[in-house]
C-alpha positions in Angstrom: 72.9 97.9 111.1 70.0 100.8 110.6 68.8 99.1 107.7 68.5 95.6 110.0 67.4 97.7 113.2 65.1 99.9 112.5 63.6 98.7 108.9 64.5 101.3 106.6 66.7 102.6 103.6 68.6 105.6 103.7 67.7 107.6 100.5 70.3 109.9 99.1 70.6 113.3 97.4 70.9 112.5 94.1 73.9 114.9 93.5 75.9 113.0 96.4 75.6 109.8 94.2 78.8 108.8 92.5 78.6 108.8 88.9 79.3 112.0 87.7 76.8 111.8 84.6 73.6 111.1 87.3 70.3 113.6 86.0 72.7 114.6 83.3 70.2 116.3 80.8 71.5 118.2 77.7 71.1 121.4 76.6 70.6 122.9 73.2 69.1 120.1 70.8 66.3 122.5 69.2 67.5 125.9 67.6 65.5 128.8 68.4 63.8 127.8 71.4 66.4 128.2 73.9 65.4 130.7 76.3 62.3 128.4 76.3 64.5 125.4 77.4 66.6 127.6 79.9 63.5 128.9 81.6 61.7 125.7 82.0 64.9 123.5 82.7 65.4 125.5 86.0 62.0 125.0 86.8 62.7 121.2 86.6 65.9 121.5 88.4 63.8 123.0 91.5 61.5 120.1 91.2 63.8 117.3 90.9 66.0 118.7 93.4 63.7 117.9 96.3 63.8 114.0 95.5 66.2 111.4 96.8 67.1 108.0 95.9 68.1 104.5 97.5 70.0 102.2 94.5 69.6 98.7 94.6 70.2 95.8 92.9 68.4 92.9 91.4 71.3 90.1 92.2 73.5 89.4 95.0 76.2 87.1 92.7 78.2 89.7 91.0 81.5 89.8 91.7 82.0 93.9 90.9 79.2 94.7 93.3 80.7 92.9 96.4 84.0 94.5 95.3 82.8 97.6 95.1 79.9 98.2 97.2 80.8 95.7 99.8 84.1 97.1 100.5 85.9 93.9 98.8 83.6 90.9 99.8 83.6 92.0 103.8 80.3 93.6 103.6 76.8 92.4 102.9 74.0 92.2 101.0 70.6 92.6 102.4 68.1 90.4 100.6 64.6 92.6 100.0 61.0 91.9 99.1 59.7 94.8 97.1 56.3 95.4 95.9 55.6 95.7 92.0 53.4 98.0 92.4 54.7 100.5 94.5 55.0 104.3 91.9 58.5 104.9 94.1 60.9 101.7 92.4 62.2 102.1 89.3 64.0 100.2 86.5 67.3 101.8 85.3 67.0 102.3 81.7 70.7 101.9 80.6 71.6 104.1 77.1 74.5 105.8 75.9 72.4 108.0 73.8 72.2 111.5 75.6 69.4 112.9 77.4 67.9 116.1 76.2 65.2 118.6 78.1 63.5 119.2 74.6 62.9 115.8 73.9 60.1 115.8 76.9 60.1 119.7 77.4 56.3 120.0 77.2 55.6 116.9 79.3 58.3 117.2 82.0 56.1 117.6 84.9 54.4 114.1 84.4 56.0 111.6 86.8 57.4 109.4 83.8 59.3 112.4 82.7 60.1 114.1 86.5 62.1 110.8 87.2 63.7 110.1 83.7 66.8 111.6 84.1 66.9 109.9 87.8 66.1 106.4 86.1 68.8 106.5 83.2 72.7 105.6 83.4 75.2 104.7 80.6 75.7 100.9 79.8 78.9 101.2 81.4 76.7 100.5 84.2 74.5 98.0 83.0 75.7 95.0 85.0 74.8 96.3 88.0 71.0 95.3 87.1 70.0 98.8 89.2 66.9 99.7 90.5 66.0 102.6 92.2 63.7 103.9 95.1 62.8 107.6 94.4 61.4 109.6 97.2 60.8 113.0 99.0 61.5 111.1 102.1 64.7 110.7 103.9 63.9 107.1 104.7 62.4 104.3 102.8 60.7 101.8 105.3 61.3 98.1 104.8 59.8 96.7 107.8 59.4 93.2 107.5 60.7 92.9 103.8 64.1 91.9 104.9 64.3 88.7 103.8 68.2 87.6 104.2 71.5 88.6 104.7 74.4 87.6 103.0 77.4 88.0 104.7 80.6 89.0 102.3 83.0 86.1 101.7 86.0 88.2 104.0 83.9 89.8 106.3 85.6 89.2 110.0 83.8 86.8 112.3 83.3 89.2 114.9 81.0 91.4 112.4 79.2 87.6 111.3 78.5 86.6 114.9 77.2 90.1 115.5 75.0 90.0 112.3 73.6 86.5 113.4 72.5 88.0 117.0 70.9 90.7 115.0 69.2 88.2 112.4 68.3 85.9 114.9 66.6 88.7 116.7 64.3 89.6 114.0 63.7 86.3 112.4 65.8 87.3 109.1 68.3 84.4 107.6 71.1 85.0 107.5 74.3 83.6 105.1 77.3 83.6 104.4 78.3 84.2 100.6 80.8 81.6 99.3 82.9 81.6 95.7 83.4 79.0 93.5 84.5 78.2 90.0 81.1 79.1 88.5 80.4 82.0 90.5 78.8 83.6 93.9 76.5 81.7 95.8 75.2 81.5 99.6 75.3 79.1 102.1 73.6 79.2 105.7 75.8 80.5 108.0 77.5 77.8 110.2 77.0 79.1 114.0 80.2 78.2 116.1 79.6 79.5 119.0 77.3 79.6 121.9 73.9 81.4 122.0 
């Protein structure tokens, strides 16, 4: 309801983030140079520790996401109108290949670099279609960007009529998502009740 509310996305630490292998960089690639790799991978560890990230998604039809990440279909999804320009949102680059500092160990400080390790997950991953919102800041406003919700396919009609005051409040529309034989889609949600 904060997100809907007050028109912003809470941005995480990215060591409270859930897969285990998230800013995993590796060690030891180059012989001979690794106090050199030590000393300036700590340095890099005190930069990137000050930046936190809000993970997103491109689609609202997978059927993992809404299992997963919407608490089996009785969540939502919150539809959002980013801007391509903006230097915080990221693609994921997805790659089983490992990360290493001394592939980008004299460039690490550029932001391309800072964020790589933030920006990259294994292919396991890859059909989440994940983008990410990199930031200093606690908060990432989305002030009129909302531009639906989708309600989960289980979620309890209490929690949809309560979402539809909300909605209807700020102008957002607001559906209800719906499976079929070919997949996830939405529908408008069907108001039953008196306003």
């Amino acid at each position: 309801m904060d997100i809907l509310i007050n028109g912003r996305l809470y941005c995480s630490d990215h060591r409270d983030l859930n897969d285990v292998f998230e800013a995993d960089i590796r060690v030891g690639k180059d012989q001979g140079r690794e106090i050199e790799i030590v000393e300036k991978m700590q340095h890099f560890e005190k930069l990137v520790k000050g930046y936190r990230i809000c993970s997103l998604t491109k689609t609202f039809d997978n059927h993992q996401l809404w299992a997963y990440y919407a608490n089996g279909h009785t969540g939502l999804a919150i539809e959002i109108e980013l801007p391509d320009d903006n230097n915080k949102i990221f693609d994921i680059e997805y790659s089983d290949d490992l990360l290493f500092f001394s592939d980008f160990i004299d460039s690490y400080e550029q932001p391309q670099n800072l964020f790589r390790p933030l920006i990259r997950k294994r292919k396991t991953w890859q059909h989440e279609q994940e983008l990410r919102i990199i930031t200093t800041d606690n908060y990432f406003d989305i002030k009129g960007k909302i531009t639906a919700v989708i309600a989960g396919c289980r979620m309890n009609s209490t929690t949809q009529i309560a979402l539809d005051i909300i909605c209807s409040k700020f102008k957002i529309p607001f559906y209800r998502a719906v499976i079929a034989d070919w997949g996830i889609y939405k529908i408008g949600f069907q108001r039953n009740y008196a306003d």
